[in-house]
N, C-alpha and C positions, 0 to 999 in steps of 0.2 A: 504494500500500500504506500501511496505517494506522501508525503508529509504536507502538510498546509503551506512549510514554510517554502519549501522548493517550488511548490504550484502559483506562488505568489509571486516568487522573484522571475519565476519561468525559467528555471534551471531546469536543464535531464537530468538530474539526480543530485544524490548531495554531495556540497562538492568538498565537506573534510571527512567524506568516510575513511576508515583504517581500508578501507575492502578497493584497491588500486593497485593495478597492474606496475610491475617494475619495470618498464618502459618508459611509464607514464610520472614516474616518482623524479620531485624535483630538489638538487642537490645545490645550495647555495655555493657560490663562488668562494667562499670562507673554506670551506670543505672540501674544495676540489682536490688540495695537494693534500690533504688525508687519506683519502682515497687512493689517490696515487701509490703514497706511503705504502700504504697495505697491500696493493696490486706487489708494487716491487718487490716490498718482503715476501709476498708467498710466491715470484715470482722465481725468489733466491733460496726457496725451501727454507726460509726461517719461521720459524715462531713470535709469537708478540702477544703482546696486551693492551688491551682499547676499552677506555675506560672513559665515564661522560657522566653529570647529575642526571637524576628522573627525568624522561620525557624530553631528551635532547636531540634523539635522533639515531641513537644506537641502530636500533633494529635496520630502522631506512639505510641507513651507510652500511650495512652489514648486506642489503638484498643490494645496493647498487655495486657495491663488489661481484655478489655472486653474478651481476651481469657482463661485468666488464673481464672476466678476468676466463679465456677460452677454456671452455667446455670440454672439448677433446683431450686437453691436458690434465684438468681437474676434476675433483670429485669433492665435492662439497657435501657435508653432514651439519646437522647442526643441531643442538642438543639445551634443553630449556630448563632442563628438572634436573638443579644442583642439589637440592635437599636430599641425597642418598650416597650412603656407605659405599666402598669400595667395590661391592660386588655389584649390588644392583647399579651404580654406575656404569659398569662395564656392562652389564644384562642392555641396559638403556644401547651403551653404545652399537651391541649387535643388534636388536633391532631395528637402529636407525640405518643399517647398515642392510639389513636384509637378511641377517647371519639367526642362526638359529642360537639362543644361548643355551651356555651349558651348567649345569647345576653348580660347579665349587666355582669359588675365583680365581685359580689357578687357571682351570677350563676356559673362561671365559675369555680371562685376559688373553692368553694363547688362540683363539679363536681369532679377536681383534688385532694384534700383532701380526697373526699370521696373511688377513686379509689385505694389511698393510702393505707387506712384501709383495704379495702377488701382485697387487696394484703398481708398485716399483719395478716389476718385472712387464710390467703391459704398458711402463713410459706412462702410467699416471701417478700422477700424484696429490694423497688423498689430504683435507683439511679438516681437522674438528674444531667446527665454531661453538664454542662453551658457552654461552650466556648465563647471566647472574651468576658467573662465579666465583663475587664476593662471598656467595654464600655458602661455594663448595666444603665440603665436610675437609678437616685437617685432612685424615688419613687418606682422600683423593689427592691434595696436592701431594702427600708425602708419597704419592706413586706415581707423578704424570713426567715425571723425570724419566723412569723405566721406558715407558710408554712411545717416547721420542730415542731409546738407545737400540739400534740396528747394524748387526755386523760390526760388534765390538765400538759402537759407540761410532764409524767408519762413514756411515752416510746416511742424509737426512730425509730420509723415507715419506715424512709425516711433519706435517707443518698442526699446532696448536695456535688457535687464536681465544682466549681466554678476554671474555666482554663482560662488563660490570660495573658499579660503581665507583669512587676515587676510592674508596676504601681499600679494594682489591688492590692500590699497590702497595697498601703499610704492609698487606698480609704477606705477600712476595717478599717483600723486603725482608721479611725475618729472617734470623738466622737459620730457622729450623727449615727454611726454603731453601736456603739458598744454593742444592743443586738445580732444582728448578731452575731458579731464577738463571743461572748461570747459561741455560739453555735458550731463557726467551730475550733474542737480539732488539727488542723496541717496545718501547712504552708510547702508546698514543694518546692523547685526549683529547676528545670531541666537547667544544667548546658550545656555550648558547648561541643562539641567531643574535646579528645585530639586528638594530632599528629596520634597516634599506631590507636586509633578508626576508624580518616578518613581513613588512610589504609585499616585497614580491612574490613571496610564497604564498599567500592572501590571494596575488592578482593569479595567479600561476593556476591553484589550485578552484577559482571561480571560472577562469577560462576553458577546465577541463571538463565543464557541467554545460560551455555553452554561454558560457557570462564574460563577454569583450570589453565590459565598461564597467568603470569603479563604481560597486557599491559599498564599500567603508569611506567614510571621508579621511582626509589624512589626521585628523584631530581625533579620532575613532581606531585608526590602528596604531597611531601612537601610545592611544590608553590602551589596545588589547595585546598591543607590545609589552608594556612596563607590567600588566597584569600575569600577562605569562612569565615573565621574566625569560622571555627569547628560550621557552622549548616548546617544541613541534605539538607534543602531545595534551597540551594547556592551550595551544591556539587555535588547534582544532575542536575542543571544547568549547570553549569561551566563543568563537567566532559561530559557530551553530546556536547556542544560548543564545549570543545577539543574535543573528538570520532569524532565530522564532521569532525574539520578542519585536523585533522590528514588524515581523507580517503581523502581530496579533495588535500591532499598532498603525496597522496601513500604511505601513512607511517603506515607501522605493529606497529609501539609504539609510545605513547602518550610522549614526549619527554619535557624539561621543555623547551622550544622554544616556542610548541605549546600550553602551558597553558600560558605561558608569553603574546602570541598574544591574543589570545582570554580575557585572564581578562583586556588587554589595550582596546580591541575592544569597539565601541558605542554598543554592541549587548547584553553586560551584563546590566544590568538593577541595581541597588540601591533597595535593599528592601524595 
């Protein structure tokens, strides 16, 4: 069913749903040589850490990698559910894998190392993109070192990319990491959107519903700029909140009134 608010503005759809094609996903100029960054490390079979506050844009720069970076050579997995032990970790990882798991952890891990290899023997090479792995359990980091050691430690099989909050790098840092640490070549951080970014991502993301003309005034995404505090996942919020409340007010433009109301509203939520 259509929303009131899109039939109003005469948008094809909404235009900050999560639900968009990586094609279609738009990466600010701020973020281009991050991206890069990441391409070239997994391009050089290293490892890394990319780490950013709530609602920055992790995820997006994590699928616009998966686009950029050729298919034929890679093999991208990527893994959500850090809250588990050492085994069911591994269980996760084979089935993200296709792999059948196996009851002990010795089993498992052996199952995932092994498919590693194979993959290095077919000229691919595989990536595990780890999300939320501020939150990974101790005794997973204390194995993801093993994990990257192939043919006496001799070649780099298997690129880790380990994605999370700024937290994830005191925890690296430890000393009880630190052969981890010693493995992963780059620490990245994904910064907020400036001012010009929410703009444009504003115009970007109304243009792809079919909307050519400003409807936030610039006094309206300044205020749902400084509301978001420049992350993706607050301005998609905040900017559908406005879009309603402007149609339930018969307003053709998202005026800085109606972003004033809505970010005072109980209806925003706290990250």
């Amino acid at each position: 069913m259509t929303s009131a608010y899109v039939t109003h503005f005469g948008f094809d759809g909404a235009p900050f749903s999560k639900e968009i094609a990586d094609d279609k996903l738009w990466l600010p100029p701020s973020k281009e040589g991050l991206v890069d960054e990441v391409c070239d490390a997994l391009k050089d079979r290293e490892s890394l850490v990319l780490t950013g506050d709530p609602g920055v844009g992790k995820t997006c720069v994590l699928r616009v990698i998966r686009q950029r970076l050729p298919q034929a050579g890679f093999r991208l997995t990527y893994c959500h559910n850090a809250t588990l032990g050492r085994r069911d970790f591994y269980r996760q990882l084979c089935l993200a894998l296709g792999l059948s798991p196996s009851a002990t952890a010795a089993a498992v891990f052996w199952a995932v190392s092994t498919h590693v290899e194979e993959l290095g023997r077919e000229r691919v090479h595989p990536v595990f993109l780890l999300d939320e792995a501020h939150l990974l359990h101790q005794d997973v980091l204390d194995h993801l070192h093993i994990l990257l050691n192939y043919q006496w430690d001799s070649k780099a099989l298997l690129s880790l990319v380990l994605v999370g909050l700024q937290e994830l790098d005191a925890r690296i840092d430890m000393r009880r990491n630190r052969s981890l640490a010693s493995r992963l070549a780059r620490k990245v951080s994904i910064g907020k959107l400036s001012p010009d970014d929410t703009a444009q991502y504003v115009r970007r993301r109304l243009a792809l519903v079919g909307c050519e003309k400003d409807v936030f005034t610039s006094d309206a995404l300044a205020m749902l700029h400084e509301a978001a505090d420049g992350a993706h996942r607050d301005i998609d919020k905040l900017a559908t909140l406005a879009l309603r409340e402007a149609a339930r007010r018969k307003k053709k433009l998202v005026e800085r009134d109606v972003v004033a109301r809505v970010t005072a509203s109980d209806d925003v939520e706290s990250p």
